[in-house]
LOLO-666693 format. One record per residue (C-alpha): x, y, z. Coordinates in steps of 0.1 Angstrom, whole numbers, plus 2048, in hexadecimal, padded with zeros to 3 digits. Layout:
XYZ ...
# end
This chain:
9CC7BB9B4 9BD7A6998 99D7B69A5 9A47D59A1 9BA7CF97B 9947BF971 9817DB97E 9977F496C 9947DE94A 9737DD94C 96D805951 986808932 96D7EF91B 951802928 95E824921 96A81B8FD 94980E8F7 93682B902 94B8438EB 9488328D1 9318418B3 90F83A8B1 91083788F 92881C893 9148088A0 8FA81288A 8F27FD86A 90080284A 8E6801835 8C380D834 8A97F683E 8867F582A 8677E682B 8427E881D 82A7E57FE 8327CE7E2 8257EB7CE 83D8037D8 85B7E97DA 8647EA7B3 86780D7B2 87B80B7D1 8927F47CB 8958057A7 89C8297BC 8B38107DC 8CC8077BB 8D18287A9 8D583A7CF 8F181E7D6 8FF8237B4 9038497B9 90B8487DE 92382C7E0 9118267FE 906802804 8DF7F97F0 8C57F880D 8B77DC812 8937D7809 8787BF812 8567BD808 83D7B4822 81D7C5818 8127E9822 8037DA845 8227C684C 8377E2849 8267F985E 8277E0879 84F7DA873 855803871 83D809890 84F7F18A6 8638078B7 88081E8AE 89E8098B3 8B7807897 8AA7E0895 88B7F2889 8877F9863 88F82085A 87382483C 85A811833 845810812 82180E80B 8028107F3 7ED82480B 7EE83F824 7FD834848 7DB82F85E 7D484587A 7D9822891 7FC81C87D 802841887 7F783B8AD 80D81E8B4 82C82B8A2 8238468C1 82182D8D7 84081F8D1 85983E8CC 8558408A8 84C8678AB 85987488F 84C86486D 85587784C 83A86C830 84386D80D 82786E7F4 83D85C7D2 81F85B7B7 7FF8477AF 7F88257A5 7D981379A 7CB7F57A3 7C57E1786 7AD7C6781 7BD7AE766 7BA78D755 7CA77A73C 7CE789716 7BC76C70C 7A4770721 78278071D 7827A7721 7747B3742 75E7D1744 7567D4767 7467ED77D 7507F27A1 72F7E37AB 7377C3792 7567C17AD 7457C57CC 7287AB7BF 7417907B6 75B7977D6 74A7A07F1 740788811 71D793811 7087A67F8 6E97B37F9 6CB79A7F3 6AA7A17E5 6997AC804 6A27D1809 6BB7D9828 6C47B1828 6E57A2820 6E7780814 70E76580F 71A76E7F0 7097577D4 7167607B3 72C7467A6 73575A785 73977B774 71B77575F 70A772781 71478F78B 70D7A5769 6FC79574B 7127AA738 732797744 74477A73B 733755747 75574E75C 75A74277E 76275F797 78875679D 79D7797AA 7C07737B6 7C97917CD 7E079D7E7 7DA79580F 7CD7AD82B 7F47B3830 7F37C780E 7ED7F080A 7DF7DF7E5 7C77CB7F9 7C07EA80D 7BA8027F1 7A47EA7DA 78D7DF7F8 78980A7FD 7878127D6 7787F57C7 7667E47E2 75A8027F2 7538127D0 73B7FA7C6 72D7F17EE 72481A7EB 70A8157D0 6F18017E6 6E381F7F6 6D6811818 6FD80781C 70782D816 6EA83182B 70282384A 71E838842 70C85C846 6FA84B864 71E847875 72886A86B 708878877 70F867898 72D87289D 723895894 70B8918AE 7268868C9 7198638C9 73D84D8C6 73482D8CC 71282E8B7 72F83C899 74782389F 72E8078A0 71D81287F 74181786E 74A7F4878 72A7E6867 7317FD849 7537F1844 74B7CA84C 7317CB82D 7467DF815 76C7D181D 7637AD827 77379A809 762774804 77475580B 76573B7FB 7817387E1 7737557C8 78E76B7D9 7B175B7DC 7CA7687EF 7EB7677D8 8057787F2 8157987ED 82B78C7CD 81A7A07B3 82E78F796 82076E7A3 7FD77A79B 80478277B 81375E774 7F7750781 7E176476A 7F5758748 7EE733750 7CD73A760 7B874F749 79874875A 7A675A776 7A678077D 7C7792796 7C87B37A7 7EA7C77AC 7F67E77A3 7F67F777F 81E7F7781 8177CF77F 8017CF760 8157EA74F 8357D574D 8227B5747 80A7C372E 8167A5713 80678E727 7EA7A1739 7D17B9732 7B87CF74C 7977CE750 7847F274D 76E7FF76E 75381676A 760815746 78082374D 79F810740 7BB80B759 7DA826749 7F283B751 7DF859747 7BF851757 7CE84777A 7E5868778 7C387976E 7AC86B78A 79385F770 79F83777A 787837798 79B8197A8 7BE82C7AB 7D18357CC 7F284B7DA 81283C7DF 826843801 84A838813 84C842838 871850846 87B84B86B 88686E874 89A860892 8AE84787A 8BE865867 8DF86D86C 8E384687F 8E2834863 8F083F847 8E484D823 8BE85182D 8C0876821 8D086A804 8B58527FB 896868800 8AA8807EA 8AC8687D0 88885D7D0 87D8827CE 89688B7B3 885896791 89C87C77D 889860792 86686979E 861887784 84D88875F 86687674E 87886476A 88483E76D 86B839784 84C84276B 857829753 85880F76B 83581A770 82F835790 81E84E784 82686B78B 81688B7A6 8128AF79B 8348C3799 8268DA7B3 81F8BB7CA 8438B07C2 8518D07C9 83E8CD7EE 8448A87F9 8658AB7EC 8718CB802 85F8B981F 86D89C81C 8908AD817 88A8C0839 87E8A084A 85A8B2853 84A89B86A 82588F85F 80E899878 7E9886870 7DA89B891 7DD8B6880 7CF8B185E 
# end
């Protein structure tokens, strides 16, 4: 009898727990991760949604563009965060393993540009660099004397690097390979300056040419070597890795003026008392020349939405309405004068129907 009086309890559990909600046992917050870069505008954007809402202020943690792609493409449990920020595009490997792992449906959200800014301290000497002066000084291997050759980085100073530049020691406190900032500035500025050493071009239209010519592995091999010249940052100490605390940099900066940082131009616009920029290929780092294009070391702004978390945990909606209102992310919204700056009307007017219909990206087909 007892038997049978547990049997029938534990049918009675089993059905209340199998009618109960799924949003109950949902969380009851939203869960985000992602770029450092993107988290102040985030968090600004998390506060005002919970003030509005009533709802509870998502909790946000910044773990670097990379480290939040891994977290977000983990799988598509509710223990999963549902958006993630970052301070570059999601990569077409990001994108795959998201697949992989039941994240189908991925919203993107384009929020603005940023710059990255080199900077020093304002009593410093004034930087005028080029993105060649930044490749020269950062890079692993640069190109000797003996055309096609590469040679360990030698230069100890800026002067060595360009006459025209101060006779300091090469000292750069930047983000790690977790960061979209780290990302973005080995791409731009890196890149940018790895690009004007024609043999090393050379490489790149050889792996396009390759792959035109159906040749894969000759393309991918080639690509490889391209990328291992241009992104390979040095580690004998001229590069430092200072973590993904942007506001840490810039500490470091006021009581090390020897020293240059790199982090978005959010960072030196609201530290600009104590910092200052340094121009590349004479453009000064501003609001106006990032928003123009003219900065040649400037880059998009993204958060990525879990599709399948909408509607299971609750206010996401509400949020990516909030970050693609014209009071925050417009002209004259709170988020420009905490520094974003700002897309095209037009382009807001797209991302943010998109984003409202929860339009899944599709990278295949672009």
């Amino acid at each position: 009898m007892k038997t049978i009086k547990l049997s029938l309890m534990a049918m009675s559990i089993a059905t209340v727990l199998t009618t109960v909600p799924a949003s109950a046992a949902s969380r009851d917050h939203i869960d985000i991760v992602g770029s450092s870069t993107v988290y102040p505008f985030a968090t600004v954007v998390a506060e005002t949604y919970g003030k509005k809402t009533g709802n509870k202020t998502p909790k946000i943690e910044s773990t670097g563009s990379g480290g939040g792609m891994k977290l977000f493409c983990a799988g598509a449990g509710i223990d999963t965060p549902d958006i993630t920020n970052a301070s570059r595009r999601i990569k077409m490997s990001e994108f795959k393993k998201c697949q992989k792992n039941g994240v189908k449906d991925i919203v993107e959200v384009q929020i603005g540009f940023d710059g990255i800014a080199i900077a020093n301290a304002k009593s410093a000497p004034e930087f005028k660099l080029t993105r060649k002066d930044i490749f020269m000084a950062l890079a692993k291997e640069v190109p000797g004397k003996e055309a096609g050759k590469l040679i360990a980085n030698p230069y100890k100073t800026w002067k060595d690097v360009n006459p025209s530049l101060p006779a300091t020691k090469i000292e750069v406190l930047g983000p790690p390979p977790t960061s979209g900032t780290r990302d973005a500035f080995a791409e731009l500025a890196l890149e940018g300056g790895c690009k004007k050493f024609d043999w090393i071009k050379q490489i790149k239209s050889d792996s396009k040419a390759a792959k035109k010519a159906g040749d894969k592995a000759k393309a991918k091999e080639l690509k490889h070597k391209y990328k291992a010249i241009c992104h390979t940052i040095r580690e004998d100490g001229a590069y430092i890795e200072a973590g993904e605390n942007d506001n840490l940099i810039v500490e470091k900066l006021t009581k090390n003026p020897v020293a240059l940082g790199v982090f978005g131009f959010s960072f030196l616009d609201q530290n600009a008392d104590k910092i200052k920029g340094a121009s590349v290929d004479g453009v000064a780092v501003t609001f106006d020349t990032v928003a123009d294009g003219s900065y040649p070391v400037s880059r998009p702004l993204f958060f990525y939405v879990k599709k399948a978390h909408v509607g299971k945990v609750p206010g996401i909606k509400e949020y990516i309405a909030e970050f693609t209102n014209e009071e925050a992310w417009g002209d004259d919204g709170y988020l420009t004068e905490k520094g974003l700056i700002p897309l095209s009307k037009e382009k807001r007017e797209e991302i943010a129907k998109n984003a409202k219909d929860l339009v899944p990206l599709d990278l295949k087909a672009e």
